[in-house]
C-alpha positions as CSV (number, residue, x, y, z in Angstrom):
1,X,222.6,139.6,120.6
2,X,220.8,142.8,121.8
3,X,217.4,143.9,123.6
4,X,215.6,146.4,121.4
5,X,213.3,147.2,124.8
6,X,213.2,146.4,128.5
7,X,214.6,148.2,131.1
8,X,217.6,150.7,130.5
9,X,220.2,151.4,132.9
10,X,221.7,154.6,131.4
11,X,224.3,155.0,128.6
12,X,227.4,157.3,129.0
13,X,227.3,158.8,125.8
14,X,227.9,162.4,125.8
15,X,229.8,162.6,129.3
16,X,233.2,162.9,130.2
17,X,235.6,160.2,128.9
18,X,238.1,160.8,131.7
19,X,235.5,160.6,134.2
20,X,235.4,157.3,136.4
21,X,232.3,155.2,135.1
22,X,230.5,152.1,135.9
23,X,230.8,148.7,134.4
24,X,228.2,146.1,135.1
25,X,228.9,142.7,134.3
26,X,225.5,140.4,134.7
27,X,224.6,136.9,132.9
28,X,223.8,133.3,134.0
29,X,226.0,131.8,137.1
30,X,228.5,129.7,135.4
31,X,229.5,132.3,132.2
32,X,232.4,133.8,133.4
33,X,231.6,137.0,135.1
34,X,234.4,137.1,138.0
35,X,237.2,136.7,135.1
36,X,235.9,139.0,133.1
37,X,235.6,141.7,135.4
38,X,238.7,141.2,136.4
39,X,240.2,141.3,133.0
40,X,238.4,144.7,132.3
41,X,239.8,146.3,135.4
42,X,243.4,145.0,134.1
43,X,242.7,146.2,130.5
44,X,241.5,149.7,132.5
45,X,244.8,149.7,134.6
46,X,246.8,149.0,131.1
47,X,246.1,152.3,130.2
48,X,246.9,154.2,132.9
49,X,243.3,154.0,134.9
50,X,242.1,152.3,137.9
51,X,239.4,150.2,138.7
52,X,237.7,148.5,141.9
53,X,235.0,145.6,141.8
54,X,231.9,145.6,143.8
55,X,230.1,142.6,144.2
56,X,226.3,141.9,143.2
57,X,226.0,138.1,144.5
58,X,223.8,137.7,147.3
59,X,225.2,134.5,148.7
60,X,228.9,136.2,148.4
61,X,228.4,138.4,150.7
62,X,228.7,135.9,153.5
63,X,231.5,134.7,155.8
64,X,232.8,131.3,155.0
65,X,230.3,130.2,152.2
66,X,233.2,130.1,149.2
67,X,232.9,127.1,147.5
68,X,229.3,126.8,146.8
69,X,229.1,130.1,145.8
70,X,232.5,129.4,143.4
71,X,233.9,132.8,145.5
72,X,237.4,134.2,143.8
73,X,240.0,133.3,146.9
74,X,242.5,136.5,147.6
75,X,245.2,135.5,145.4
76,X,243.3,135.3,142.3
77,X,242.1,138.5,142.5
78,X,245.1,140.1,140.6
79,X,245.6,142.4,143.3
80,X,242.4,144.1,142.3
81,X,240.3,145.8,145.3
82,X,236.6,143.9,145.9
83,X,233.9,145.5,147.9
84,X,230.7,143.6,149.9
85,X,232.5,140.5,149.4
86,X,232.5,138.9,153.3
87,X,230.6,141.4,155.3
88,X,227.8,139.3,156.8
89,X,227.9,136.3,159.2
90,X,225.9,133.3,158.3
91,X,223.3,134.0,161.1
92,X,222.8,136.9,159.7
93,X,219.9,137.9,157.0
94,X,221.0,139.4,153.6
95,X,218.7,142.6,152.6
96,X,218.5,143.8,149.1
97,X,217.6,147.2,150.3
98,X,220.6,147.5,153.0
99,X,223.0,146.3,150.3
100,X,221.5,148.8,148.0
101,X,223.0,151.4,150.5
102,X,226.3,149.8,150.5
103,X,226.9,149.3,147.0
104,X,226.2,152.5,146.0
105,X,228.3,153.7,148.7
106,X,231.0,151.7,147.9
107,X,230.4,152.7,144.0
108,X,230.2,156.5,145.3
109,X,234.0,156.2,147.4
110,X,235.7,154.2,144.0
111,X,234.5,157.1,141.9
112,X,235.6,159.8,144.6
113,X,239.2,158.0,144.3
114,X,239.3,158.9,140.4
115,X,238.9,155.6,139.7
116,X,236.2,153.1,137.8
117,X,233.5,150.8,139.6
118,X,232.5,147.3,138.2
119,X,229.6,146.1,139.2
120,X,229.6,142.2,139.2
121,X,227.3,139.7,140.0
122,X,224.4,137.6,139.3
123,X,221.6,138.1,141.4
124,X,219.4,140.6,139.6
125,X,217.4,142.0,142.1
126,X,220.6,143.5,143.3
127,X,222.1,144.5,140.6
128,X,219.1,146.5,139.9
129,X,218.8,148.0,143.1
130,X,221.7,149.5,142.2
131,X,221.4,150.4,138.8
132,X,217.8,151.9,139.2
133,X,216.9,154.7,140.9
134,X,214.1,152.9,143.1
135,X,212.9,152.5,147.1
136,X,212.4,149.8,149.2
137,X,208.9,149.9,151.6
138,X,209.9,150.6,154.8
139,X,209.8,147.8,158.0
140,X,208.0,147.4,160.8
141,X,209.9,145.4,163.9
142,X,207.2,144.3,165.7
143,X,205.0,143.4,163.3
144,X,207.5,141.2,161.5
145,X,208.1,139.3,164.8
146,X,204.2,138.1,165.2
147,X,204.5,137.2,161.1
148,X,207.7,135.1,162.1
149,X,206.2,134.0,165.5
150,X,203.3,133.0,163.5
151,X,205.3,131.2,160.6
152,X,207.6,129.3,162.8
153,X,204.2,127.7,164.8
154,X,202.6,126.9,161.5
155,X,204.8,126.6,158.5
156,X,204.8,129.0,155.1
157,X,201.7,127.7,154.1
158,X,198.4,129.5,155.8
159,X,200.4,132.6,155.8
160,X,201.1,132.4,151.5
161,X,196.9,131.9,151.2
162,X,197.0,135.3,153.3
163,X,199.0,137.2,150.8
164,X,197.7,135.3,147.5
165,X,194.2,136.5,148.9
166,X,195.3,139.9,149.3
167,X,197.9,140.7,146.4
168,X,197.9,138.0,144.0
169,X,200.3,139.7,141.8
170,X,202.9,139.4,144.4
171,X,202.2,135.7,145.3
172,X,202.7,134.6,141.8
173,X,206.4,136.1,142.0
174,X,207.1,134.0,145.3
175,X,207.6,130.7,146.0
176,X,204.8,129.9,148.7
177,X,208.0,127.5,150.8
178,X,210.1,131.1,151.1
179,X,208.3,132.1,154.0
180,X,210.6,135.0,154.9
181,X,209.9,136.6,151.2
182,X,206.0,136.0,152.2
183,X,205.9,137.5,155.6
184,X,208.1,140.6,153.8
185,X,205.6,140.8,151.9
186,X,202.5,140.9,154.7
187,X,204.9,143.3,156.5
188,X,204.7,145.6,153.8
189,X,200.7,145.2,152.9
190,X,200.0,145.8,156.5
191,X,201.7,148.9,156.2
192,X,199.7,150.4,153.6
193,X,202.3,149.8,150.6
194,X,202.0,147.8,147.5
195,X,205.2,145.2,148.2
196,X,207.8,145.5,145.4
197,X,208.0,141.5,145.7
198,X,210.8,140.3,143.7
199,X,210.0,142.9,140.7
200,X,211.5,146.2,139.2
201,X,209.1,149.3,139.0
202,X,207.4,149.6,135.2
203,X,209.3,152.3,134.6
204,X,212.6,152.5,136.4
205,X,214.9,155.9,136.2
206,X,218.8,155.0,135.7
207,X,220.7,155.5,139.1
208,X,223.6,156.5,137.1
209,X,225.1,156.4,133.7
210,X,226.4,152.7,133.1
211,X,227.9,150.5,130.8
212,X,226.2,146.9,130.9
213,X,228.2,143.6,129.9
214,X,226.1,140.6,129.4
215,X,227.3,137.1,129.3
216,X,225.0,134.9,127.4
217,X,225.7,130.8,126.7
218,X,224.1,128.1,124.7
219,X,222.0,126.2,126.9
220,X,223.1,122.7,126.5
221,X,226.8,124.1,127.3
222,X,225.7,125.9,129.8
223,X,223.8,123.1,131.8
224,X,226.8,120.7,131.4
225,X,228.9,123.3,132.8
226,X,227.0,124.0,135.9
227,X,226.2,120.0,136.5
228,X,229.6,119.3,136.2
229,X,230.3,122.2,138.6
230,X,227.9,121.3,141.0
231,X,229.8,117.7,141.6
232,X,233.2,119.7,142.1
233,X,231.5,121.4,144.6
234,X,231.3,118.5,146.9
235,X,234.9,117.2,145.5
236,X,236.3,120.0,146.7
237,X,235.0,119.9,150.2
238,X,231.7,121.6,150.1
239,X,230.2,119.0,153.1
240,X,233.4,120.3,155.4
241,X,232.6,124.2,154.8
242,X,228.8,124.0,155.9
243,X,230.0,121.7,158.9
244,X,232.0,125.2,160.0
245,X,229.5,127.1,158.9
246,X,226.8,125.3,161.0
247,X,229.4,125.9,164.6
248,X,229.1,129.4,163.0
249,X,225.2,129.7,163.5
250,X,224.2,128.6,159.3
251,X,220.9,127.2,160.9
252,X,220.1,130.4,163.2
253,X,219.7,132.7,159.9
254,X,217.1,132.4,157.4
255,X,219.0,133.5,154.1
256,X,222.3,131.5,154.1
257,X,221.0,128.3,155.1
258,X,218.8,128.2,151.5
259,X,221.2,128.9,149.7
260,X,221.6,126.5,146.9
261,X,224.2,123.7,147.2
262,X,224.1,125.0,151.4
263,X,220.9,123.8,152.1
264,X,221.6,120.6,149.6
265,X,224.5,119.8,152.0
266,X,223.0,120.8,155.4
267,X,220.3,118.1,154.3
268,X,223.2,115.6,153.3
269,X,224.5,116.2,156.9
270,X,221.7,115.7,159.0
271,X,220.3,112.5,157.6
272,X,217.7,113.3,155.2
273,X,219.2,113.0,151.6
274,X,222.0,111.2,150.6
275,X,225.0,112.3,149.0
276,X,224.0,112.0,145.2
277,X,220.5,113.1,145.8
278,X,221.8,116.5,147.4
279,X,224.1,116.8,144.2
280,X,221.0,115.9,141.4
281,X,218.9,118.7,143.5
282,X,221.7,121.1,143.7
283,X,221.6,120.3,140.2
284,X,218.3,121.2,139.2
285,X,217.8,124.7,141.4
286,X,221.2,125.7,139.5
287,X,219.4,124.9,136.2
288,X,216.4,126.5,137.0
289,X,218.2,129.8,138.8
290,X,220.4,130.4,135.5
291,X,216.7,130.1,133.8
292,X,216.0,132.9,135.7
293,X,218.8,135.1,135.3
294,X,218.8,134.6,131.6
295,X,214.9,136.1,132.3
296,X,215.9,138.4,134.6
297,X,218.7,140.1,132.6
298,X,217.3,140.3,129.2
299,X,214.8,142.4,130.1
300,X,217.2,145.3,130.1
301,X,217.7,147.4,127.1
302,X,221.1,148.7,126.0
303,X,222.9,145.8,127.4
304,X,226.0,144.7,125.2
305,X,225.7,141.0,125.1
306,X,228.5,138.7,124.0
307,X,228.7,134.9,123.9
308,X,230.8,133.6,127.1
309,X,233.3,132.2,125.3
310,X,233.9,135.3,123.5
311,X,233.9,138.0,126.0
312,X,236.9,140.2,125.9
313,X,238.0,143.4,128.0
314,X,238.3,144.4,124.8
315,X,234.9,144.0,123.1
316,X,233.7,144.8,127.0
317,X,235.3,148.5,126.2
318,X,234.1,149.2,122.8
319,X,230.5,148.6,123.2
């Protein structure tokens, strides 16, 4: 499987083999991303090199949200550093463009240490931001506080109507209910810019020379793999994390608290769904956000794709 067009992040042809790279491993949530990475940093260390992992999930990046976000624990991490794994409290809100920043700083210190950087992760505006060379509009405090004053007293929906009327483009890429994606997106307009929304530039320029992994699953395997899951999920204790994670402030942030399977649960808690209702919904959204990854990712070009239950450190090194 390969993309003939779409967005290409760079090839290292032509540049130093001894010279630390970077490894991107993207695909569907549920393909197998976190082992491969970390069999491609043993396969590097096998002959003589070192690598480091930096992570591209946005839900990962929190404190205390592990099991819904199926987070490697320490000890399975072979002993292999991880980067932007943990570095947010829940009340706390996650921002592509600060973790653009971070990654590439992060990516930047592994190289500067002679050693390889693998980029893994799932949430493809991310993993973009770091792979293409793009900017994020800048912010304006105060006028974010009257769009949030002005959401919390009447709700998403007067506020989406706003920004469909004046960039419809944009309001077809966001769901109307995500109010803090819409008022980003009024903070932005009001300020004179056109809002990148949830979209790469036409034309995006390469950050840096990479090598891109894809993971890539049959549908029907795929979707019995992430149900299935989504029910250990709450097996293995996913009601008693967001209980600690709401005495850590879950419901004072606006990012962690949607987070799929979190906001399930939180709703399981308080009364307003039952138990196998927040699982069937948790369910669905999983379904629908590997639909979107799978959309997401195979719009870039040079990408070397390899069924899920094929991928290899191996095949992952001899692109």
């Amino acid at each position: 499987m390969s993309e003939a067009s779409g967005f290409d992040p760079g090839a290292p042809a032509g540049s130093d083999p001894a010279a630390p790279r970077l490894f991107a491993v993207v695909g569907a949530t549920g393909t197998g991303k976190s082992a491969l990475s970390l069999d491609l940093a043993e396969a590097l260390r096998a002959r003589g090199e070192r690598a480091e992992i930096v992570n591209a999930d946005a839900m990962q990046l929190y404190r205390g949200m592990d099991i819904g976000t199926a987070k490697l624990p320490l000890a399975e991490r072979r002993g292999i550093p991880h980067h932007l794994l943990d570095v947010l409290n829940v009340d706390e809100d996650a921002a592509v463009a600060a973790y653009q920043t971070e990654a590439r700083r992060a990516i930047e210190q592994i190289h500067a240490r002679g050693a390889h950087a693998i980029l893994v992760g799932g949430s493809g505006l991310y993993v973009s931001s770091v792979l293409f060379d793009f900017s994020f509009p800048p912010r304006d405090e105060a006028l974010r506080e009257e769009l949030e004053a002005e959401l919390e007293a009447h709700g998403p929906g007067i506020l989406f109507a706003r920004l469909r009327e004046q960039d419809p483009v944009t309001a077809a890429r966001i769901d109307a209910r995500n109010g803090r994606r819409v008022v980003r997106a009024l903070e932005v307009l009001a300020q004179g810019s056109a809002t990148h929304g949830a979209a790469l530039p036409d034309e995006p320029v390469p950050w840096h020379p990479s090598t891109v992994i894809g993971l890539h699953e049959e549908r029907s395997v795929l979707v019995e793999r992430l149900d299935t899951r989504v029910e250990a999920m709450w097996a293995q204790g996913l009601l008693d994390e967001v209980e600690l994670l709401r005495a850590a402030g879950l419901e004072r942030g606006t990012t962690a608290q949607r987070a799929i399977g979190y906001a399930q649960a939180l709703a399981q808690l308080t009364g307003v769904i039952d138990r196998a209702e927040a699982i069937a919904q948790t369910q669905a959204l999983t379904r629908r956000y590997a639909r979107r990854q799978v959309s997401w990712f195979r719009r870039y070009a040079g990408v070397h794709w390899m069924p899920a239950g094929e991928a290899t450190a191996a095949r992952a090194l001899t692109p």
